[in-house]
Residue frames relative to the residue before (quaternion, step in Angstrom):
aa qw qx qy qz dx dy dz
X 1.0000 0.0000 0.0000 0.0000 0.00 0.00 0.00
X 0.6705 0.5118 -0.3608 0.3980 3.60 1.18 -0.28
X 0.5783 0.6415 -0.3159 0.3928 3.09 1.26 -0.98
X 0.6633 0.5709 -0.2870 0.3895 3.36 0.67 -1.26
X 0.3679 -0.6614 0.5359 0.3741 4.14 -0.75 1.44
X 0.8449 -0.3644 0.1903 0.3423 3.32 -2.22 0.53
X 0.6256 0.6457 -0.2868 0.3308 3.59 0.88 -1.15
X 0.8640 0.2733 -0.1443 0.3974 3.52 1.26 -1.17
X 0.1217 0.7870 -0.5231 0.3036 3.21 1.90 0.68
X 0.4705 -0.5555 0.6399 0.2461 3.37 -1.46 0.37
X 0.1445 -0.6875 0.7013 -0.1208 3.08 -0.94 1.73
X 0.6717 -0.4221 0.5713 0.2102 3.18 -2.06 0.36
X 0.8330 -0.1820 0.1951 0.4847 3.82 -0.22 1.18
X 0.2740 0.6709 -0.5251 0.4461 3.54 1.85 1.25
X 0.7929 0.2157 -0.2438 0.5151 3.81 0.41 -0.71
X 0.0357 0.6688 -0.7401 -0.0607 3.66 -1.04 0.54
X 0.5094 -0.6623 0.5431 0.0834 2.77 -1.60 1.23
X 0.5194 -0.6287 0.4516 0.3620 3.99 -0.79 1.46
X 0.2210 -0.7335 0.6299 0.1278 3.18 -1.41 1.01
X 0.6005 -0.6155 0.4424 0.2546 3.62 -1.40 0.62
X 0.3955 -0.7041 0.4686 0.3582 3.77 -0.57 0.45
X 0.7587 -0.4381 0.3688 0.3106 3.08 -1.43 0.70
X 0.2296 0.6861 -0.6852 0.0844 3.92 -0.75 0.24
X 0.5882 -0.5920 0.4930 0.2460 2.60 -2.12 0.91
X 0.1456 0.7608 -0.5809 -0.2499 4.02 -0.48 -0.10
X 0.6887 -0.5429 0.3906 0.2798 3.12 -1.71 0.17
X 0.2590 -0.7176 0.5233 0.3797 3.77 -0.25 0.44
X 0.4804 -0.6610 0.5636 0.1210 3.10 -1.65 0.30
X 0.6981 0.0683 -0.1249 0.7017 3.50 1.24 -0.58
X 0.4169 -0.7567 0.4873 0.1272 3.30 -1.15 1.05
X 0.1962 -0.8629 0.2370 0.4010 3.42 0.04 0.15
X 0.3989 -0.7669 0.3075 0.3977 3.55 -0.60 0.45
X 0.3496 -0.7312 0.4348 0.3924 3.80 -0.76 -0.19
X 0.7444 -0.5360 0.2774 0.2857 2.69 -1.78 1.62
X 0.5795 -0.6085 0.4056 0.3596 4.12 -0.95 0.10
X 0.4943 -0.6765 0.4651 0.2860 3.39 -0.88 0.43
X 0.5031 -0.6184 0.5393 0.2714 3.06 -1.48 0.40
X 0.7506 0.4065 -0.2550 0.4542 3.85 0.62 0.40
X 0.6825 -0.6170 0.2913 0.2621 3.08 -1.18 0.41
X 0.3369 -0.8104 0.4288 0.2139 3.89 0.21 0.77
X 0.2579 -0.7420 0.5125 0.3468 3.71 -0.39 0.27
X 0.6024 -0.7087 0.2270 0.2888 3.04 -1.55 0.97
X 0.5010 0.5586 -0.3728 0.5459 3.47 1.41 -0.21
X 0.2898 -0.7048 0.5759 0.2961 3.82 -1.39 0.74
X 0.7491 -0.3689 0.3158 0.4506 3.60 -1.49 0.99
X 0.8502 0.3758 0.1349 0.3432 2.77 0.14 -2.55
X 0.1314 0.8125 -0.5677 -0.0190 3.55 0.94 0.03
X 0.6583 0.4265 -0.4139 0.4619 4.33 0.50 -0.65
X 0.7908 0.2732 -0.4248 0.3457 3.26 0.33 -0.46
X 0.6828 0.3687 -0.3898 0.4959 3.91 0.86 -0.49
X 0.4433 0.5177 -0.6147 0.3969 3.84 0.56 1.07
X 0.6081 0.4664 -0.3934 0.5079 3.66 1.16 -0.77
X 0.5776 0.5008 -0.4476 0.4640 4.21 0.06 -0.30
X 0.0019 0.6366 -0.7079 0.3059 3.12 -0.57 2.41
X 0.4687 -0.7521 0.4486 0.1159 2.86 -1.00 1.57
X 0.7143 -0.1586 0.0103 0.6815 3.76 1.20 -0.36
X 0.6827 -0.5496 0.3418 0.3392 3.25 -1.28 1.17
X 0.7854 0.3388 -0.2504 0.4535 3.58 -1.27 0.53
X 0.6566 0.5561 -0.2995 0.4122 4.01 1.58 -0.69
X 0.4920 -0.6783 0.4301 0.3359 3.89 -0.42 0.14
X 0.2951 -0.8305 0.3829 0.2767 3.50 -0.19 1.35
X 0.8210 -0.0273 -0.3182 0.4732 3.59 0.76 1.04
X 0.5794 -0.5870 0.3673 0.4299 3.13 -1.38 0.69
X 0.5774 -0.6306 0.3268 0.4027 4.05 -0.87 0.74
X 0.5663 0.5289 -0.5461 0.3184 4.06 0.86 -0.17
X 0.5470 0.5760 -0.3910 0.4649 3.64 1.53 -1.48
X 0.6743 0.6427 -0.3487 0.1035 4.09 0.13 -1.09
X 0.5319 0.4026 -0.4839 0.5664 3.70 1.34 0.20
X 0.5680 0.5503 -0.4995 0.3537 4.07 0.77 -0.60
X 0.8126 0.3770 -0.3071 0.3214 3.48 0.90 -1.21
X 0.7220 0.3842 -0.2779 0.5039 3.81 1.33 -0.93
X 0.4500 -0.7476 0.3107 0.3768 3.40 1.06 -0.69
X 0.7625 -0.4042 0.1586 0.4797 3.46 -1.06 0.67
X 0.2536 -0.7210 0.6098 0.2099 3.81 -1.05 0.38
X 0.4419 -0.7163 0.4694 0.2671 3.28 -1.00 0.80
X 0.3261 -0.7239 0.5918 0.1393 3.81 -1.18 1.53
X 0.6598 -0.3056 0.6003 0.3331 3.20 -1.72 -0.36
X 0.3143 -0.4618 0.7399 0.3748 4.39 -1.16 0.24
X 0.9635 -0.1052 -0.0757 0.2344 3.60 -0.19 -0.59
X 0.6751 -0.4189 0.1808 0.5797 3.65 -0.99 -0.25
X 0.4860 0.6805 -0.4628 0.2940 3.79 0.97 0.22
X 0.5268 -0.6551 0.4154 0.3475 3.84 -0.69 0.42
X 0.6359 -0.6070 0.2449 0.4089 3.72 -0.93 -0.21
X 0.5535 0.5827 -0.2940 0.5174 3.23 1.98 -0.08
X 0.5078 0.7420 -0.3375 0.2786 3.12 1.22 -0.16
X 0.6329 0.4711 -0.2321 0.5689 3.64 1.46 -0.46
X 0.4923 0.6933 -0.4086 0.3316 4.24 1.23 0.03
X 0.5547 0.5825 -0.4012 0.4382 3.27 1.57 -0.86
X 0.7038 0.5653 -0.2450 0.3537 3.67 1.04 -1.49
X 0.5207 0.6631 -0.2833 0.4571 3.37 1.29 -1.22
X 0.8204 0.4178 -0.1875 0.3423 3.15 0.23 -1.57
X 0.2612 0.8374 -0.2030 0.4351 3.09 1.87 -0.67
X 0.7542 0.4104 0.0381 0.5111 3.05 0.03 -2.28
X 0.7668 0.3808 -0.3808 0.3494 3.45 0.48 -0.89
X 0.7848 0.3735 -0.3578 0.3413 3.45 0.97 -0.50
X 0.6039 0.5183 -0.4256 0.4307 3.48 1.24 0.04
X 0.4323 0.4837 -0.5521 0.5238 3.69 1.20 0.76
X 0.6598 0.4823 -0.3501 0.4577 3.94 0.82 -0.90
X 0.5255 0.5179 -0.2969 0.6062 3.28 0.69 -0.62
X 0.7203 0.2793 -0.3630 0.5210 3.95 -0.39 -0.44
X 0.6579 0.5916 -0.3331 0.3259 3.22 0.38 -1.21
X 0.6792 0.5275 -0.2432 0.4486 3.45 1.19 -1.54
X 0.0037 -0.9606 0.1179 -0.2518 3.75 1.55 -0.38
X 0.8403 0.1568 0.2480 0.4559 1.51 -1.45 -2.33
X 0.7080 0.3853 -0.4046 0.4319 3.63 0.16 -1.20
X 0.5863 0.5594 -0.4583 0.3651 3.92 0.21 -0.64
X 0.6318 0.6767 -0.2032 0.3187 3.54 1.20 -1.12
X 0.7616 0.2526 -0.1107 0.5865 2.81 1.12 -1.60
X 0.4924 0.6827 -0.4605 0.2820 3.29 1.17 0.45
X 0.5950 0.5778 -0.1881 0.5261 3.02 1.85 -1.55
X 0.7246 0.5185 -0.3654 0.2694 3.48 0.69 -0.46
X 0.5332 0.5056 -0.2088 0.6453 3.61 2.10 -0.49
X 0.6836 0.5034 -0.3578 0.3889 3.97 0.69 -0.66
X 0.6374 0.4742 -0.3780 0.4754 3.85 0.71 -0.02
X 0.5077 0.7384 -0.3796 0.2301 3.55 1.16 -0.76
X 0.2047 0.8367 -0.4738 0.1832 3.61 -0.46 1.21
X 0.6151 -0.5287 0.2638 0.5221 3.87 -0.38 0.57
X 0.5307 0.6296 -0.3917 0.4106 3.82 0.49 0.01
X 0.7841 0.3455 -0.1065 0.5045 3.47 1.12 -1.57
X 0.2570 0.7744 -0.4909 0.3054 3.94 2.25 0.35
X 0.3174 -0.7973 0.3736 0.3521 3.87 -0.60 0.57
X 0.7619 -0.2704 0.2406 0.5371 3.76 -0.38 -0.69
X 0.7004 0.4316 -0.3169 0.4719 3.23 0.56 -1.40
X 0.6044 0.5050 -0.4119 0.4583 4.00 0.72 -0.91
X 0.7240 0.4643 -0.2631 0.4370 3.94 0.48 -0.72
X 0.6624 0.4407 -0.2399 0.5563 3.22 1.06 -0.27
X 0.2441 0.7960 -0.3722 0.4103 3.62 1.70 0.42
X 0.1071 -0.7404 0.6584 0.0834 4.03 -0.40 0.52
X 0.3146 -0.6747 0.6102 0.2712 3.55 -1.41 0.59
X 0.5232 -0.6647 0.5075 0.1638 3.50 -1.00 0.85
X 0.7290 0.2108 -0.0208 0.6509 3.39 1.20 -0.85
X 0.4100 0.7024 -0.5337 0.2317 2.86 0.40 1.15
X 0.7701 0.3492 -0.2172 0.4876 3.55 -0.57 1.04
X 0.5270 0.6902 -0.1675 0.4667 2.71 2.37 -0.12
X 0.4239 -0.7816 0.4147 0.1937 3.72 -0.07 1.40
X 0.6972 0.3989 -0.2837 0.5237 3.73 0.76 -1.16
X 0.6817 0.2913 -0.3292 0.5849 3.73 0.54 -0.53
X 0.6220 0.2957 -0.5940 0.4157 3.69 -0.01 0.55
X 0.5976 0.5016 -0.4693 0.4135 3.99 0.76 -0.60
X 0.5025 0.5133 -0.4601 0.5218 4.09 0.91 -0.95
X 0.7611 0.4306 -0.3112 0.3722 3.84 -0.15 -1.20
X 0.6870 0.2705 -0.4359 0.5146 3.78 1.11 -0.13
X 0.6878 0.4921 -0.3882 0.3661 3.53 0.38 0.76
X 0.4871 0.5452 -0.3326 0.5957 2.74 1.80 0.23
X 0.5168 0.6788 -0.2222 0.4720 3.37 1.48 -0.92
X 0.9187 0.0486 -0.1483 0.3629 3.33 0.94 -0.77
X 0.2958 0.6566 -0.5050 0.4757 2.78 1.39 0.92
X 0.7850 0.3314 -0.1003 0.5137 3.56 0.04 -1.44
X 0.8779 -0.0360 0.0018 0.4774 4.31 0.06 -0.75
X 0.4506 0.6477 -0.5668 0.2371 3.39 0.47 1.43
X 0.5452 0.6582 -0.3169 0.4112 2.92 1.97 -0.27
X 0.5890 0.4663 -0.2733 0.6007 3.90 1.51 -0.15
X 0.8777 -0.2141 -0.1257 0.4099 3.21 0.45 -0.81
X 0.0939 -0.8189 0.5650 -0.0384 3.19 -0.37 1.82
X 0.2400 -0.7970 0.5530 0.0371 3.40 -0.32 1.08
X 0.3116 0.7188 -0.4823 0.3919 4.01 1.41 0.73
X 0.6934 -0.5095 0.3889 0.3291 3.67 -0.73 0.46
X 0.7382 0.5538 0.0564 0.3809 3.36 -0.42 0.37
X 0.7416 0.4172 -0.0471 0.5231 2.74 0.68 -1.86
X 0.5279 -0.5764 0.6026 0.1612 3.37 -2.04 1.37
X 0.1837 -0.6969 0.6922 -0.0382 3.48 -0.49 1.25
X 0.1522 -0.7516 0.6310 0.1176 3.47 -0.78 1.58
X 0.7080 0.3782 -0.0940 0.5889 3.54 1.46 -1.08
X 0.5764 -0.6590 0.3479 0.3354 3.79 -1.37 0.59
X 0.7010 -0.4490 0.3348 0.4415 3.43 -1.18 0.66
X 0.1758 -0.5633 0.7812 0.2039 4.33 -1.02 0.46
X 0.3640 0.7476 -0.5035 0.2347 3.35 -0.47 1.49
X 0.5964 -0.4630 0.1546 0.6372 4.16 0.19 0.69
X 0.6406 0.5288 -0.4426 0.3376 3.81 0.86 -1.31
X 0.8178 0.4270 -0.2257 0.3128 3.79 0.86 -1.23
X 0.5996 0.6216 -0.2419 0.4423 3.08 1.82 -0.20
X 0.1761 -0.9186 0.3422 0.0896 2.55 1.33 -0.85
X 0.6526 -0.4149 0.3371 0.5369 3.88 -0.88 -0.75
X 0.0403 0.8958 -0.3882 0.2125 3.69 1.24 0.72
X 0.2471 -0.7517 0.5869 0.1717 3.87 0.07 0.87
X 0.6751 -0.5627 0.4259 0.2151 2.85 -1.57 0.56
X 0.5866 0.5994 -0.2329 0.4923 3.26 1.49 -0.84
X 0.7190 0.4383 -0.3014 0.4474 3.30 0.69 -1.62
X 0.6056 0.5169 -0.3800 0.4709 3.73 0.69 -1.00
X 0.6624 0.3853 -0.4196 0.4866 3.98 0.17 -0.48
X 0.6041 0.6234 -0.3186 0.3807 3.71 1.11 -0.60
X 0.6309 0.3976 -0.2693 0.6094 3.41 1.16 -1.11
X 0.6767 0.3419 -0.4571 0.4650 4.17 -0.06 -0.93
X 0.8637 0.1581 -0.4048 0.2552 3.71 0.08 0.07
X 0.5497 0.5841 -0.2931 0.5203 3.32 0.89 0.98
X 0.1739 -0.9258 0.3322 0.0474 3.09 1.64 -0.74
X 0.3907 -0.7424 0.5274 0.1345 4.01 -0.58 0.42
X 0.1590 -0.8902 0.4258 0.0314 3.59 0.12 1.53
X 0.7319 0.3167 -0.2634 0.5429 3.81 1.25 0.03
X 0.6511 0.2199 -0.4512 0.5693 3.26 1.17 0.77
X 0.6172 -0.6709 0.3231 0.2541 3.59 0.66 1.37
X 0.5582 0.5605 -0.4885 0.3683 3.26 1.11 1.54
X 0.2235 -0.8659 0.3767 0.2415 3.07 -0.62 1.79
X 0.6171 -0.5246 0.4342 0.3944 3.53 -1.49 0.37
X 0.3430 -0.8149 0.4640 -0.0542 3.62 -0.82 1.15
X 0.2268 0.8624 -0.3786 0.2480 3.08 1.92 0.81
X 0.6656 0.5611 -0.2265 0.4368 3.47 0.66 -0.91
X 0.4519 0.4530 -0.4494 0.6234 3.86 1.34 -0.01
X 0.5615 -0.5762 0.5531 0.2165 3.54 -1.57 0.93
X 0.5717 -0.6546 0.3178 0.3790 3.30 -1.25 1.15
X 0.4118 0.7996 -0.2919 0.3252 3.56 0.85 -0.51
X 0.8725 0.3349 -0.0449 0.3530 2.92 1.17 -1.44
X 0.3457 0.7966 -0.0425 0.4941 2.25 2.08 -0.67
X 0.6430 0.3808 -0.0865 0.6589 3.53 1.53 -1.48
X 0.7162 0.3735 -0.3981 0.4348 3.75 0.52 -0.51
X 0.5638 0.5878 -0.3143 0.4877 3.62 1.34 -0.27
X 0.6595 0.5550 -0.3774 0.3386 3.33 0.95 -0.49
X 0.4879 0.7219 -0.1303 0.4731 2.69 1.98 -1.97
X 0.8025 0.3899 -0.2520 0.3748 3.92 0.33 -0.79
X 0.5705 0.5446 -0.3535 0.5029 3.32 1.60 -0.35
X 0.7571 0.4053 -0.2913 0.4214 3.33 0.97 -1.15
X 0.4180 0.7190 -0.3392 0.4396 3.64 1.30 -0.15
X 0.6505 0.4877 -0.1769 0.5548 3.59 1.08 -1.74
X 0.7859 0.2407 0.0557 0.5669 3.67 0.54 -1.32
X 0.1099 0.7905 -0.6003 -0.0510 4.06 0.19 0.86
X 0.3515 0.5358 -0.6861 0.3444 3.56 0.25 0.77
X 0.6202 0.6364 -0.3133 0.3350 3.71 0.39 -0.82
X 0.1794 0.7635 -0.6062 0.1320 3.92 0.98 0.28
Protein backbone atom coordinates (compact mmCIF):
# COMPACT_ATOMS: atom_id res chain seq x y z
CA UNK A 1 0.00 0.00 0.00
CA UNK A 2 3.02 2.29 0.28
CA UNK A 3 4.52 1.54 -2.77
CA UNK A 4 1.59 2.28 -4.81
CA UNK A 5 1.86 6.47 -6.27
CA UNK A 6 -0.90 8.90 -4.60
CA UNK A 7 -3.66 8.22 -7.23
CA UNK A 8 -3.86 4.39 -6.42
CA UNK A 9 -3.86 4.65 -2.63
CA UNK A 10 -6.94 3.16 -1.25
CA UNK A 11 -9.55 5.70 -0.89
CA UNK A 12 -13.03 5.74 0.64
CA UNK A 13 -15.60 4.73 -2.27
CA UNK A 14 -12.39 5.41 -4.87
CA UNK A 15 -12.83 1.94 -6.58
CA UNK A 16 -16.36 0.83 -7.63
CA UNK A 17 -16.78 -2.34 -8.84
CA UNK A 18 -18.41 -2.74 -12.83
CA UNK A 19 -21.97 -3.35 -12.64
CA UNK A 20 -24.01 -5.77 -14.96
CA UNK A 21 -26.76 -4.38 -17.25
CA UNK A 22 -30.13 -4.66 -16.48
CA UNK A 23 -31.97 -7.81 -18.12
CA UNK A 24 -35.22 -9.08 -18.16
CA UNK A 25 -35.34 -12.79 -16.55
CA UNK A 26 -38.01 -15.15 -16.58
CA UNK A 27 -39.66 -16.02 -13.26
CA UNK A 28 -39.90 -19.40 -12.31
CA UNK A 29 -42.72 -19.38 -9.82
CA UNK A 30 -45.59 -17.30 -10.70
CA UNK A 31 -47.28 -15.84 -8.12
CA UNK A 32 -50.61 -16.88 -7.13
CA UNK A 33 -53.38 -14.48 -5.87
CA UNK A 34 -54.13 -14.10 -2.35
CA UNK A 35 -58.03 -15.54 -1.60
CA UNK A 36 -60.97 -13.59 -1.56
CA UNK A 37 -63.05 -12.46 0.91
CA UNK A 38 -66.40 -13.92 -0.51
CA UNK A 39 -68.06 -16.68 -1.34
CA UNK A 40 -67.29 -18.20 -4.93
CA UNK A 41 -70.10 -19.92 -6.70
CA UNK A 42 -70.07 -23.45 -7.02
CA UNK A 43 -70.13 -23.75 -10.76
CA UNK A 44 -66.75 -22.26 -12.61
CA UNK A 45 -67.38 -18.98 -14.85
CA UNK A 46 -65.15 -20.42 -17.53
CA UNK A 47 -65.55 -24.07 -17.50
CA UNK A 48 -64.26 -24.37 -21.71
CA UNK A 49 -61.43 -22.74 -21.18
CA UNK A 50 -60.14 -24.33 -17.70
CA UNK A 51 -61.21 -27.89 -19.24
CA UNK A 52 -58.36 -27.30 -21.86
CA UNK A 53 -55.43 -26.66 -18.90
CA UNK A 54 -53.49 -30.13 -19.05
CA UNK A 55 -50.89 -30.38 -16.87
CA UNK A 56 -48.55 -32.54 -19.22
CA UNK A 57 -49.37 -33.66 -22.64
CA UNK A 58 -51.10 -37.07 -22.99
CA UNK A 59 -52.49 -36.56 -18.89
CA UNK A 60 -56.30 -35.84 -18.36
CA UNK A 61 -56.91 -32.20 -17.61
CA UNK A 62 -58.93 -33.26 -14.55
CA UNK A 63 -59.11 -35.87 -12.24
CA UNK A 64 -62.92 -37.48 -13.03
CA UNK A 65 -64.48 -36.70 -9.26
CA UNK A 66 -63.48 -32.66 -9.95
CA UNK A 67 -65.24 -33.08 -13.78
CA UNK A 68 -69.00 -32.06 -13.17
CA UNK A 69 -67.36 -28.94 -10.91
CA UNK A 70 -65.36 -27.97 -13.98
CA UNK A 71 -67.88 -28.66 -17.19
CA UNK A 72 -70.92 -28.94 -15.24
CA UNK A 73 -73.67 -31.19 -14.27
CA UNK A 74 -75.08 -33.34 -17.30
CA UNK A 75 -78.55 -33.70 -17.71
CA UNK A 76 -80.13 -37.50 -16.53
CA UNK A 77 -83.30 -39.16 -17.24
CA UNK A 78 -86.20 -38.77 -13.77
CA UNK A 79 -86.08 -42.38 -14.30
CA UNK A 80 -84.67 -45.78 -15.20
CA UNK A 81 -86.84 -45.35 -18.44
CA UNK A 82 -85.03 -44.16 -21.71
CA UNK A 83 -85.90 -40.93 -23.60
CA UNK A 84 -88.25 -42.68 -26.00
CA UNK A 85 -89.96 -43.98 -23.43
CA UNK A 86 -92.63 -41.09 -23.03
CA UNK A 87 -93.61 -41.16 -27.33
CA UNK A 88 -96.04 -43.91 -26.69
CA UNK A 89 -97.88 -41.34 -24.09
CA UNK A 90 -97.41 -38.23 -26.24
CA UNK A 91 -98.77 -39.77 -29.11
CA UNK A 92 -101.48 -40.97 -26.92
CA UNK A 93 -102.33 -37.38 -25.96
CA UNK A 94 -102.04 -36.26 -29.37
CA UNK A 95 -104.77 -38.24 -30.68
CA UNK A 96 -107.21 -37.97 -27.91
CA UNK A 97 -106.96 -34.07 -28.46
CA UNK A 98 -107.84 -35.02 -32.37
CA UNK A 99 -110.36 -37.09 -31.40
CA UNK A 100 -112.03 -34.39 -28.98
CA UNK A 101 -111.34 -31.86 -31.24
CA UNK A 102 -113.13 -33.95 -34.10
CA UNK A 103 -116.24 -33.82 -31.48
CA UNK A 104 -116.54 -30.73 -31.02
CA UNK A 105 -116.72 -29.82 -34.74
CA UNK A 106 -119.28 -32.79 -35.44
CA UNK A 107 -121.31 -31.14 -32.54
CA UNK A 108 -121.52 -27.92 -33.66
CA UNK A 109 -121.97 -29.29 -36.86
CA UNK A 110 -125.12 -31.30 -35.85
CA UNK A 111 -126.41 -28.41 -34.19
CA UNK A 112 -126.63 -26.09 -37.69
CA UNK A 113 -127.35 -29.35 -40.03
CA UNK A 114 -131.11 -29.92 -39.11
CA UNK A 115 -131.90 -26.21 -39.49
CA UNK A 116 -135.01 -25.78 -41.69
CA UNK A 117 -138.09 -23.35 -41.96
CA UNK A 118 -140.09 -25.45 -39.42
CA UNK A 119 -137.29 -25.10 -36.63
CA UNK A 120 -137.38 -20.68 -37.70
CA UNK A 121 -138.04 -19.16 -34.10
CA UNK A 122 -140.83 -16.64 -33.31
CA UNK A 123 -139.15 -13.51 -33.53
CA UNK A 124 -137.88 -14.65 -37.33
CA UNK A 125 -141.73 -15.47 -38.23
CA UNK A 126 -142.93 -12.53 -36.99
CA UNK A 127 -140.38 -10.81 -39.58
CA UNK A 128 -142.32 -8.32 -42.17
CA UNK A 129 -141.00 -7.88 -45.77
CA UNK A 130 -140.10 -4.32 -46.50
CA UNK A 131 -140.53 -4.79 -50.14
CA UNK A 132 -143.22 -6.33 -50.23
CA UNK A 133 -145.58 -5.67 -53.06
CA UNK A 134 -142.67 -3.96 -54.31
CA UNK A 135 -141.97 -4.43 -58.20
CA UNK A 136 -138.22 -3.10 -58.39
CA UNK A 137 -137.20 -5.15 -55.34
CA UNK A 138 -138.97 -8.17 -56.63
CA UNK A 139 -137.11 -7.69 -60.26
CA UNK A 140 -133.47 -7.14 -58.04
CA UNK A 141 -134.54 -10.52 -56.13
CA UNK A 142 -134.85 -12.34 -59.61
CA UNK A 143 -131.41 -11.47 -60.33
CA UNK A 144 -130.28 -12.32 -57.36
CA UNK A 145 -132.22 -15.52 -57.94
CA UNK A 146 -130.11 -16.27 -60.69
CA UNK A 147 -127.05 -15.50 -59.91
CA UNK A 148 -126.72 -17.27 -56.51
CA UNK A 149 -129.80 -20.38 -56.63
CA UNK A 150 -130.71 -21.05 -60.17
CA UNK A 151 -128.02 -23.31 -60.49
CA UNK A 152 -129.80 -25.88 -57.70
CA UNK A 153 -132.99 -25.12 -58.34
CA UNK A 154 -133.59 -24.58 -61.94
CA UNK A 155 -136.94 -25.53 -62.75
CA UNK A 156 -136.11 -24.89 -66.94
CA UNK A 157 -136.78 -27.96 -69.02
CA UNK A 158 -134.32 -30.31 -69.20
CA UNK A 159 -132.45 -29.04 -66.69
CA UNK A 160 -130.50 -31.22 -63.71
CA UNK A 161 -132.09 -29.99 -60.57
CA UNK A 162 -129.45 -30.58 -57.78
CA UNK A 163 -131.91 -28.74 -55.25
CA UNK A 164 -135.97 -28.85 -55.03
CA UNK A 165 -138.23 -26.88 -57.18
CA UNK A 166 -139.19 -23.07 -55.03
CA UNK A 167 -142.65 -23.68 -56.19
CA UNK A 168 -146.33 -23.07 -54.20
CA UNK A 169 -146.06 -27.04 -53.14
CA UNK A 170 -142.45 -26.25 -51.42
CA UNK A 171 -143.29 -22.96 -50.25
CA UNK A 172 -146.01 -23.62 -49.19
CA UNK A 173 -147.85 -21.34 -46.39
CA UNK A 174 -144.19 -20.06 -45.59
CA UNK A 175 -144.00 -16.50 -43.87
CA UNK A 176 -142.11 -14.05 -45.03
CA UNK A 177 -140.06 -13.95 -41.97
CA UNK A 178 -139.43 -17.63 -41.68
CA UNK A 179 -138.26 -17.79 -45.42
CA UNK A 180 -135.67 -14.79 -44.85
CA UNK A 181 -134.78 -16.99 -41.73
CA UNK A 182 -133.93 -20.12 -43.65
CA UNK A 183 -131.97 -18.13 -46.89
CA UNK A 184 -129.82 -16.67 -44.23
CA UNK A 185 -128.95 -19.53 -42.27
CA UNK A 186 -129.46 -21.95 -44.86
CA UNK A 187 -129.79 -25.97 -44.33
CA UNK A 188 -126.33 -27.77 -44.15
CA UNK A 189 -127.38 -31.61 -44.65
CA UNK A 190 -129.66 -30.96 -47.29
CA UNK A 191 -126.86 -28.97 -49.12
CA UNK A 192 -128.35 -25.58 -48.42
CA UNK A 193 -125.83 -23.03 -48.02
CA UNK A 194 -126.50 -20.22 -45.48
CA UNK A 195 -126.58 -16.88 -47.47
CA UNK A 196 -125.60 -14.64 -44.67
CA UNK A 197 -122.85 -12.71 -46.09
CA UNK A 198 -125.30 -11.09 -48.93
CA UNK A 199 -126.57 -7.70 -47.28
CA UNK A 200 -129.81 -7.65 -45.48
CA UNK A 201 -131.43 -5.67 -48.15
CA UNK A 202 -130.96 -8.23 -50.43
CA UNK A 203 -131.78 -10.72 -48.71
CA UNK A 204 -135.47 -8.89 -48.51
CA UNK A 205 -135.61 -8.31 -52.29
CA UNK A 206 -134.92 -12.10 -52.64
CA UNK A 207 -137.52 -12.95 -50.46
CA UNK A 208 -139.91 -10.49 -52.28
CA UNK A 209 -139.21 -12.37 -55.76
CA UNK A 210 -140.06 -15.74 -54.50
CA UNK A 211 -143.14 -14.56 -52.93
CA UNK A 212 -144.03 -12.52 -56.09
CA UNK A 213 -143.47 -15.92 -58.36
CA UNK A 214 -145.54 -18.02 -55.74
CA UNK A 215 -148.18 -15.54 -53.70
CA UNK A 216 -149.34 -18.15 -51.43
CA UNK A 217 -146.10 -17.56 -49.49
CA UNK A 218 -147.17 -14.18 -47.53
Amino acid sequence: MHGLPGELRRRRRAVRRARRPARLRSARHVPLPRPRHRVEPAQRPFPPSLARLRPQPGEPSFPRPFGPLVRGPRPRPCGPRSAGAGQPVRRALTIAGCGLAACAALACLGTTAGVGPSRAPDAARSLANPFRDDASAAAAGRKLFERHCAHCHETAPGAKRRAPALDAAALGNVSSGTLFWFVTNGNLRGGMPAWSRLPRAQRWQLVAYLQASHPRGR
